[in-house]
C-alpha positions as CSV (number, residue, x, y, z in Angstrom):
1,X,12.6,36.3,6.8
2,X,9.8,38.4,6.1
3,X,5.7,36.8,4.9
4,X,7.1,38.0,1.3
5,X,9.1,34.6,1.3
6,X,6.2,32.5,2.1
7,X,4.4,34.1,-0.9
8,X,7.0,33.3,-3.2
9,X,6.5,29.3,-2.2
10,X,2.8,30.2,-2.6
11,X,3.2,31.4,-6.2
12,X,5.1,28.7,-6.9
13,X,2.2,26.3,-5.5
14,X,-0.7,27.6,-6.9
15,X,1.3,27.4,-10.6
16,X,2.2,24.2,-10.1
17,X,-2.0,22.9,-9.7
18,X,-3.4,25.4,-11.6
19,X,-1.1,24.7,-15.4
20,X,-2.7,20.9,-14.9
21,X,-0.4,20.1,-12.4
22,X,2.6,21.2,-14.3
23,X,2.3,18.0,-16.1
24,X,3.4,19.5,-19.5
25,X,7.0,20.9,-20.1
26,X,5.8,24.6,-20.5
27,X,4.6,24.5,-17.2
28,X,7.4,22.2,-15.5
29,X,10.4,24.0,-16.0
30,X,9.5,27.5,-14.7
31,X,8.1,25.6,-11.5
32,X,11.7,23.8,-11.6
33,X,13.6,27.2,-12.0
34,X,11.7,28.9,-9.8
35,X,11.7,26.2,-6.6
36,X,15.3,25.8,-6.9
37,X,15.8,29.7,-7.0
38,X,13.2,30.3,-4.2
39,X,15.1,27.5,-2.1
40,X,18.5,29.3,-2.6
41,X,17.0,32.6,-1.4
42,X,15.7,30.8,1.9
43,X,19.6,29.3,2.2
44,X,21.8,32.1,1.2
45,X,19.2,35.5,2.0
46,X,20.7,37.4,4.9
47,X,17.3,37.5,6.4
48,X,18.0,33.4,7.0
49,X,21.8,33.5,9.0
50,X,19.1,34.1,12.4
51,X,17.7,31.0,11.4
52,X,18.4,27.5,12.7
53,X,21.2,26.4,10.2
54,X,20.8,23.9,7.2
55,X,19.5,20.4,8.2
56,X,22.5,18.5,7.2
57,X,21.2,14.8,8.1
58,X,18.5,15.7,5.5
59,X,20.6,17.2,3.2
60,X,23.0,14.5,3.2
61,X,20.2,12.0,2.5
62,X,18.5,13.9,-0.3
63,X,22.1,14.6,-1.8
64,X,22.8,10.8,-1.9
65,X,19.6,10.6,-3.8
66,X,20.9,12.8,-6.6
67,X,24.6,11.6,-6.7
68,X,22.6,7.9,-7.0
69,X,20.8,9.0,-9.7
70,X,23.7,10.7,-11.6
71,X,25.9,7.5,-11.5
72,X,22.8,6.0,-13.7
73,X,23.4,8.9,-16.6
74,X,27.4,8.8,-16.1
75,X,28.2,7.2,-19.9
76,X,30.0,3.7,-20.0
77,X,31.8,1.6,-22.6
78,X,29.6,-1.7,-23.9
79,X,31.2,-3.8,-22.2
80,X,31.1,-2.2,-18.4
81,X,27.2,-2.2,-19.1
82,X,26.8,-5.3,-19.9
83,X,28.9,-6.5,-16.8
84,X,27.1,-4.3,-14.2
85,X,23.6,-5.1,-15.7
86,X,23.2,-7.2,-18.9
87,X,19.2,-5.9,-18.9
88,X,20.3,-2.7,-20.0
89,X,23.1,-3.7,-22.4
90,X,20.2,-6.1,-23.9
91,X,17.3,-2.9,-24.1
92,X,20.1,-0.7,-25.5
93,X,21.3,-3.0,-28.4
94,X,17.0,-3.5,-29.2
95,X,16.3,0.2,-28.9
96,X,19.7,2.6,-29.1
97,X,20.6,2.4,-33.2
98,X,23.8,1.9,-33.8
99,X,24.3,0.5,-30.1
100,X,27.4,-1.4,-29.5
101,X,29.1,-0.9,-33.0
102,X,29.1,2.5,-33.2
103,X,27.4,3.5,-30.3
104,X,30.3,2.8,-28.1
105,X,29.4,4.2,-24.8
106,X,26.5,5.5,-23.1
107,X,24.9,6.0,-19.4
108,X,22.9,3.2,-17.6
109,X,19.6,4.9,-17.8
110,X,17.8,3.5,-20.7
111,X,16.3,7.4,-22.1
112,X,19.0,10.1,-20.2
113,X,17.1,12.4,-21.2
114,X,14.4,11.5,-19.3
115,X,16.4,10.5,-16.5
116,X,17.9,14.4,-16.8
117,X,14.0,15.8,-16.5
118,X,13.5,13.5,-13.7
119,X,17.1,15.1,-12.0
120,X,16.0,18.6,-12.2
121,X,12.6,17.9,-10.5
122,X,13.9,16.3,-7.9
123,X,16.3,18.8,-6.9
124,X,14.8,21.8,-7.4
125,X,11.9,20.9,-4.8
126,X,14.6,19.1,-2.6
127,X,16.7,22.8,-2.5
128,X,12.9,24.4,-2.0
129,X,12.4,21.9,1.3
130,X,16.1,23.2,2.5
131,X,15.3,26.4,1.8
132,X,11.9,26.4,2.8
133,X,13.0,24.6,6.3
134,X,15.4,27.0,7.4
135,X,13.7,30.3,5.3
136,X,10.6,30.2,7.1
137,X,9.9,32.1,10.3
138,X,6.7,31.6,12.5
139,X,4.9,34.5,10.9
140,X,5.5,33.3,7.2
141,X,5.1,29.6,8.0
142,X,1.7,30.8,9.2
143,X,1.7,32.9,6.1
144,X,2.3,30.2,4.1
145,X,-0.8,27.7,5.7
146,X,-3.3,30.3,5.0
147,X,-2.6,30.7,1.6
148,X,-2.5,27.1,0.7
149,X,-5.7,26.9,2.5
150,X,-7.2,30.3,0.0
151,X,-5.7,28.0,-3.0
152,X,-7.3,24.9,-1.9
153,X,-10.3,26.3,-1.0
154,X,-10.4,28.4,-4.5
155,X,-9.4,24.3,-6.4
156,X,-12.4,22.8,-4.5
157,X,-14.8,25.3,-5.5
158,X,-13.8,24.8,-9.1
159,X,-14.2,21.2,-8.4
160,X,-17.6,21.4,-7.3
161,X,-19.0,23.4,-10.0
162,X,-17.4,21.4,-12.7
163,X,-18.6,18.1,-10.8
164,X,-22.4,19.8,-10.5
165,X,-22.5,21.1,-14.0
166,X,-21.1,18.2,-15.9
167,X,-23.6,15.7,-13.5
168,X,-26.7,17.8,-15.2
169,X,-25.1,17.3,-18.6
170,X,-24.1,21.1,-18.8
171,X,-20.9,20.8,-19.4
172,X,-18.1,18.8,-21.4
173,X,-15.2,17.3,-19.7
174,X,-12.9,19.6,-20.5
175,X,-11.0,21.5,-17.8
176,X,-11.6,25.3,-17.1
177,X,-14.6,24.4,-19.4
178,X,-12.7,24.6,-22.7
179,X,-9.5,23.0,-21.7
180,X,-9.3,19.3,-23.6
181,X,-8.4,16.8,-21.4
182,X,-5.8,13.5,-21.8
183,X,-7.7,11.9,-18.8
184,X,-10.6,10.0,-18.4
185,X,-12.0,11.6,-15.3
186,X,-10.8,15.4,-14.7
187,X,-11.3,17.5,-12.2
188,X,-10.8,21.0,-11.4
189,X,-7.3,21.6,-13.1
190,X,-6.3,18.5,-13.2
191,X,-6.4,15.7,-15.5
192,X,-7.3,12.6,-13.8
193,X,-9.9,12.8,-10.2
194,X,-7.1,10.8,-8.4
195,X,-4.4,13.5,-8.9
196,X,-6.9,16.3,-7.5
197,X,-7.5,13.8,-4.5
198,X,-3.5,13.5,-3.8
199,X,-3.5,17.5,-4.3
200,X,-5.7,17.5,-1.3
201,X,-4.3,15.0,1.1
202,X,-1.3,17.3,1.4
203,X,-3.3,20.7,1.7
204,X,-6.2,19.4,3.7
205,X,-4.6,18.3,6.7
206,X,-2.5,21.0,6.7
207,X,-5.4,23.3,6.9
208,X,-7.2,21.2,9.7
209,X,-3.7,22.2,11.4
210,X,-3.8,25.7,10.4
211,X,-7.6,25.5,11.7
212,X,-7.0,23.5,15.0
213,X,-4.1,26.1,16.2
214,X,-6.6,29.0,15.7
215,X,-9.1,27.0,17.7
216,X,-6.8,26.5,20.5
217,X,-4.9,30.0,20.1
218,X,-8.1,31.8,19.6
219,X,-10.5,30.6,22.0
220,X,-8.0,31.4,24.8
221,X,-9.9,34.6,24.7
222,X,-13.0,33.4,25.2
223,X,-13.7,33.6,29.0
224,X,-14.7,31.0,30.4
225,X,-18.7,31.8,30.9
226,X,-21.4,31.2,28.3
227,X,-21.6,35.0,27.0
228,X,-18.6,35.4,27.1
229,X,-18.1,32.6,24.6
230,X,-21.0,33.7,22.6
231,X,-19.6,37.5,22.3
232,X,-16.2,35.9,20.8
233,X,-17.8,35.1,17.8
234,X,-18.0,38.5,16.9
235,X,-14.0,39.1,17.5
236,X,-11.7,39.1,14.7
237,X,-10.4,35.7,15.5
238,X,-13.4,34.2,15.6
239,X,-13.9,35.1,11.9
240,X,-10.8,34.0,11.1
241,X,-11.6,30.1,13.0
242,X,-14.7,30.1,10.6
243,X,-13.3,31.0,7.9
244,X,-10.7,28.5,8.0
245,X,-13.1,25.8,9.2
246,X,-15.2,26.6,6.0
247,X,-12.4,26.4,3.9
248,X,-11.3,22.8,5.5
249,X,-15.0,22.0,5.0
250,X,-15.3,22.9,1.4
251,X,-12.0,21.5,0.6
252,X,-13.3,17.8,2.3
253,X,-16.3,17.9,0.1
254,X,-14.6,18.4,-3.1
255,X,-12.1,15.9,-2.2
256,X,-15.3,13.3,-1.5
257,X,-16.8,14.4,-5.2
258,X,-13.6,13.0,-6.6
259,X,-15.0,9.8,-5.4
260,X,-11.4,8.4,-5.9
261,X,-11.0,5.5,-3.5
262,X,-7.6,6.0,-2.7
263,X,-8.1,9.9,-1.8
264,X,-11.1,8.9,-0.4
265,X,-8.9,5.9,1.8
266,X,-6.2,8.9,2.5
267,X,-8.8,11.5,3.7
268,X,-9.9,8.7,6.1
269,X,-6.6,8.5,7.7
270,X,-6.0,11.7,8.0
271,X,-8.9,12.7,9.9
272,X,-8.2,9.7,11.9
273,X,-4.5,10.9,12.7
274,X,-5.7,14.1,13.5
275,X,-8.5,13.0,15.7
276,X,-5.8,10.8,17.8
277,X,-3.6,14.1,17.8
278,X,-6.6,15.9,19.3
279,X,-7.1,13.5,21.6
280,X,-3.7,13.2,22.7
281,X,-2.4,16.6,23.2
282,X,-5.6,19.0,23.2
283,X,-6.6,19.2,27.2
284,X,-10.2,18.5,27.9
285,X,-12.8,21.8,27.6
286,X,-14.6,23.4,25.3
287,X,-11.8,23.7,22.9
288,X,-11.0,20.1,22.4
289,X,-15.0,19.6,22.3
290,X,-15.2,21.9,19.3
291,X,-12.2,20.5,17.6
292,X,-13.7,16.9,17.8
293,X,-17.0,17.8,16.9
294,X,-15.3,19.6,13.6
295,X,-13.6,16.7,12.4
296,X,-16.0,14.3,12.7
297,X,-18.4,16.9,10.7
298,X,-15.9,17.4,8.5
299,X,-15.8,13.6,7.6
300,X,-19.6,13.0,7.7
301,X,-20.7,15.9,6.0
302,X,-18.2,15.3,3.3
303,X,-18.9,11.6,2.7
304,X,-22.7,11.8,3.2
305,X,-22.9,15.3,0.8
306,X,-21.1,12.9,-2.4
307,X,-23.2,10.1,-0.9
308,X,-22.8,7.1,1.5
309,X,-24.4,4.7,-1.0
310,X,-22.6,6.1,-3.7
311,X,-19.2,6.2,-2.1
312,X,-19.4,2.4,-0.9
313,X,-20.7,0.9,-4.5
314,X,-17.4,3.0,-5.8
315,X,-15.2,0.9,-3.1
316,X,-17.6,-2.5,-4.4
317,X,-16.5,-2.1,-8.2
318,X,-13.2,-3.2,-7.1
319,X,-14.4,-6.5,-7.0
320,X,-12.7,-9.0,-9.5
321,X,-11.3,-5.8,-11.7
322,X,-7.9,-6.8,-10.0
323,X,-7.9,-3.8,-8.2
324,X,-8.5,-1.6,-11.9
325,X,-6.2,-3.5,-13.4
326,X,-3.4,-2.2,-11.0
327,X,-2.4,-6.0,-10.2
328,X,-1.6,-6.5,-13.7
329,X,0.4,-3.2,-13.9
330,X,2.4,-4.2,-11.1
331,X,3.3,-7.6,-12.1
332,X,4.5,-5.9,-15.3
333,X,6.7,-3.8,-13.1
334,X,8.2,-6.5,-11.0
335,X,9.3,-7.9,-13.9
336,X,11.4,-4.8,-14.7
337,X,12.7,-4.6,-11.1
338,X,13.9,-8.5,-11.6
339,X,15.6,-7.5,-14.9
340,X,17.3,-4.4,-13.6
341,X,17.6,-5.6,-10.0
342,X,20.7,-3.2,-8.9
343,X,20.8,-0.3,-11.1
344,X,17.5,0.5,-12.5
345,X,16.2,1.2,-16.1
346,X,16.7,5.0,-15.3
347,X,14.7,7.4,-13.5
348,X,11.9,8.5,-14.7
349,X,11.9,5.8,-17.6
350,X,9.3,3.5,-16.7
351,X,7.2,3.9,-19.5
352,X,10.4,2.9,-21.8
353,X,10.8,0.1,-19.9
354,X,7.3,-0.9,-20.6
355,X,8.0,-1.0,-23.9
356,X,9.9,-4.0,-23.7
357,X,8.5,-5.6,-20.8
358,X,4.4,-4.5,-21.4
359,X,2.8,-7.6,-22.6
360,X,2.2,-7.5,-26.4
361,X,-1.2,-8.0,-26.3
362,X,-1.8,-5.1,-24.3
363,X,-3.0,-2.2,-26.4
364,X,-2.1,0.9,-24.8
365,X,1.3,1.3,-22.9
366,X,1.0,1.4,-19.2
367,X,3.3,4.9,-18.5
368,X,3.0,5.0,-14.7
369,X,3.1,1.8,-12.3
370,X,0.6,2.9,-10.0
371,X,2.6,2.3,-6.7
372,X,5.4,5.0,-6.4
373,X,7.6,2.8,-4.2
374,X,7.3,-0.2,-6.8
375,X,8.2,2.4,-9.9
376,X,11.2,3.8,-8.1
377,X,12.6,0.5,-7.5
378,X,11.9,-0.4,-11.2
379,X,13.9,2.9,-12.4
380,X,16.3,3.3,-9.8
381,X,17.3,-0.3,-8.8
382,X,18.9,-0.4,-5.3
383,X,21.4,2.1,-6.0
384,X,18.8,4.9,-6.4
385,X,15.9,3.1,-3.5
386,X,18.6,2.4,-0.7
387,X,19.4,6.0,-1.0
388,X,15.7,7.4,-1.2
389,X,15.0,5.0,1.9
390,X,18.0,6.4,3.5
391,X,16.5,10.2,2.8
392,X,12.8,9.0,4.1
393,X,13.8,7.5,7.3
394,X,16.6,10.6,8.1
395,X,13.1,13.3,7.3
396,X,10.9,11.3,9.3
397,X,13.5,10.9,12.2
398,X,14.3,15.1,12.0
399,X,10.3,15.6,12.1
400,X,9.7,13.5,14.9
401,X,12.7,15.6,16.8
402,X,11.2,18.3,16.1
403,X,7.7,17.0,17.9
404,X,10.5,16.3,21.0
405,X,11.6,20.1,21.6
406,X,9.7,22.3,23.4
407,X,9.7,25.3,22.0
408,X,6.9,25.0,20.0
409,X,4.4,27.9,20.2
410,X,0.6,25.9,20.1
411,X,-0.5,27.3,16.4
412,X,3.4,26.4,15.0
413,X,2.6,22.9,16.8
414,X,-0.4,22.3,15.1
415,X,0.7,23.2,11.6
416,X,3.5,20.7,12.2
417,X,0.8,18.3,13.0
418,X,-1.1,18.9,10.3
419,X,2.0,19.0,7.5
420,X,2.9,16.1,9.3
421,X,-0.3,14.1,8.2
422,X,-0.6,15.1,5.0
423,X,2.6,13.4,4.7
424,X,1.0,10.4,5.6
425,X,-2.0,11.0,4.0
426,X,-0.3,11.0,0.6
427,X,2.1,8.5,1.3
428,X,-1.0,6.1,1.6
429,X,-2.2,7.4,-1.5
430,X,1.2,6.6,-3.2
431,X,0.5,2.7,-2.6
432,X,-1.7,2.5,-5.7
433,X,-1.5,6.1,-7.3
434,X,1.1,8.1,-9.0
435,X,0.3,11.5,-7.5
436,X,3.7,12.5,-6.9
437,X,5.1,12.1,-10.4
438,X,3.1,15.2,-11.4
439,X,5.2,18.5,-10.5
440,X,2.4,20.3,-9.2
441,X,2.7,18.4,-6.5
442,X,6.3,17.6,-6.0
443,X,6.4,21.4,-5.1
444,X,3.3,21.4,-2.7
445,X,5.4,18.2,-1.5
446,X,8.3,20.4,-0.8
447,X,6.3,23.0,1.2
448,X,4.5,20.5,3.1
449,X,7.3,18.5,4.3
450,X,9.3,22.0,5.3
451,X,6.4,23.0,7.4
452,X,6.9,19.9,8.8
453,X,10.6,20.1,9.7
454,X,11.1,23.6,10.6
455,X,13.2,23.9,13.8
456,X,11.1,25.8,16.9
457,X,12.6,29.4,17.0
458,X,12.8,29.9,21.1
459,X,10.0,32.7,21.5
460,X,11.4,35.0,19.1
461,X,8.9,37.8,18.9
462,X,5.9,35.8,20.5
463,X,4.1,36.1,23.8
464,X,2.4,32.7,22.7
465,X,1.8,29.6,25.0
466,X,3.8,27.1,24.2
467,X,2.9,23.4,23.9
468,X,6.2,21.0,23.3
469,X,7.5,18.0,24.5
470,X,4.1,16.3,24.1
471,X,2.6,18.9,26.7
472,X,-1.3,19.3,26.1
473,X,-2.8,22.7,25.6
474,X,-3.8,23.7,28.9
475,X,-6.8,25.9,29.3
476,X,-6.7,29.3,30.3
């Protein structure tokens, strides 16, 4: 399929972080329309049938998932609810008027309309990752890297400036300048510092891959004496190395300026993921030197431009604040999960839930549980987490085939690598954030993970190197 594809994802991507992270229901719904029809054109587009076909383990998992979470809005007489979970039957009769006299029947989620909104997010991106998957060829994956790295870059830099102008007092906290914000702490285009961080533990690594694969691609050319590696810099594909190490660079510093401690926790795994990968597959010479040498720059420059000092004494004011308060919210939440053990309140009805179960004291209403795992166990019970286990352990076990073929060209390997880890890096973040629940990055979720689980297309149109099977890069 032709780079036209990938751009379609793109659009999709940088709409989804620049409308505040699609948080509000003007912005969400396009981005659901247009991921689902994006994901059907990478499935059904003629251009696809000389792709690898549909992942069907992945598919299977992602489609138990949404039959899981349609059995909570199926509706059900009074009496079935109160049999298959008496929470619910007791939080409908105290918030559904009318519930069971004349309100005879209704689904197990406690707000199906939410539980509805939360459907449609989840499978439009889950039809974009199918699509995606199978849709994307090595040019447009490629494609695709680059232009999440010119949309992270183009986020950072709107970070920065927003972060330097409102630290001299020249500016309000308002995003794009004029843009009031619900948050306490926004940056760049979105409403809360923590949500910008989980923005960039997806793209970031992803670009370090992009970056890494035109290192070891790139420098192939170099010739192996000293003038001849200086005279590279002027080629065409040493621009493009810099460029994309800048990028990566810029992108690392914004993300430190956040100064949010689990972004900041996630960035620190994913340079040490990548650093391991380097180490691991990238054969000794001059191109593993400069690879290194990058990303320990990358972290040290980005820590020590926001601040060592600074950056620790934001790590020490979790002392005795209960981790901000987070251990509270989650006691709150395994209180829900004890209530609605098997079936959930509903997806995406957490904040409901809190409602009832939010001490009274408390005088705001917690909305998110801070720990994505803990909150889809509180709305989805075990019928809706066995099944989203199921779907994380069948991805993870397709990506980690994929890392087992050999037919990998080196820059497709190291975008794998580096989709890979941003996986992980936001799946740390998810521990004690909500990142995810904002559909900005449910989408760059989407992309991220399809990068990730592409199947290797055996040398179509490449006179590439290849580097599968956990074979380093050899140099030239």
């Amino acid at each position: 399929m032709p780079s036209s594809f990938a751009f379609l994802i793109l659009g999709a991507i940088a709409w989804g972080a620049l409308s505040f992270g699609a948080v509000h229901a003007w912005a969400a719904v396009p981005l659901f329309c247009a991921s689902a029809a994006i994901g059907a054109v990478g499935l059904a587009a003629p251009g696809a049938r000389s792709r690898p076909p549909l992942n069907w383990p992945v598919a299977a998992g992602l489609g138990l998932v949404a039959a899981a979470v349609l059995v909570q809005l199926v509706p059900l007489d009074a009496a079935t609810i109160a049999r298959l979970s008496p929470a619910t039957h007791d939080a409908l009769q105290r918030c559904v008027a009318g519930y069971p006299d004349t309100v005879t029947a209704h689904p197990l989620s406690i707000r199906p309309s939410s539980t509805w909104f939360g459907l449609a997010a989840f499978a439009s991106f889950a039809l974009l990752l199918l699509g995606a998957a199978r849709g994307l060829g090595r040019r447009s994956r490629r494609t695709l890297a680059a232009g999440v790295l010119v949309v992270g870059f183009g986020l950072a830099l709107l970070g920065i400036v927003q972060s330097g102008l409102s630290g001299w007092g020249l500016a309000p906290s308002r995003i794009y300048g004029f843009v009031p914000t619900t948050g306490a702490s926004p940056f760049g285009p979105f409403h809360n510092r923590n949500h910008f961080a989980g923005w960039m533990l997806m793209a970031l690594p992803l670009g370090l891959g992009y970056f890494i694969g035109q290192v070891a691609h790139g420098m192939r050319g170099a010739g192996p004496t000293l003038r001849e590696r200086v005279l590279w810099f002027s080629s065409a594909q040493a621009s493009r190395v810099i460029l994309a190490g800048l990028a990566v660079l810029v992108m690392g510093l914004s993300l430190a300026l956040t100064f949010s401690r689990s972004g900041i926790g996630g960035f620190a795994v994913a340079i040490a993921v990548s650093a391991v990968s380097v180490i691991r597959r990238q054969a000794r010479g001059p191109r593993r030197a400069v690879v290194l040498l990058y990303v320990a720059a990358l972290l040290a420059l980005s820590i020590g431009w926001a601040g060592f000092d600074a950056v620790v004494a934001r790590f020490a004011q979790l002392e005795g604040t209960g981790l901000s308060g987070r251990l509270g919210i989650w006691s709150d939440a395994w209180r829900v999960v004890r209530a609605f053990p098997w079936t959930g309140t509903g997806l995406n009805t957490f904040g409901d839930a809190m409602i009832l179960y939010q001490p009274s004291e408390m005088t705001t209403r917690t909305m998110e549980a801070h720990n994505d795992y803990l909150q889809l166990l509180s709305d989805g019970g075990v019928l809706v987490a066995l099944p989203a286990l199921v779907s994380i352990l069948l991805l993870g076990r397709e990506i980690r085939r994929r890392f087992r073929e050999a037919a990998d060209d080196v820059t497709s390997y190291w975008l794998r690598v580096g989709a890979t880890t941003g996986l992980v890096a936001i799946a740390v973040q998810e521990t004690v954030e909500f990142s995810l629940r904002l559909p900005g990055h449910g989408v760059l979720l989407a992309a991220v993970a399809a990068i990730a689980l592409h199947e290797p297309e055996s040398g179509i149109g490449s006179r590439e190197p290849r580097a599968g099977n956990g074979n380093q890069d050899p140099e030239s």
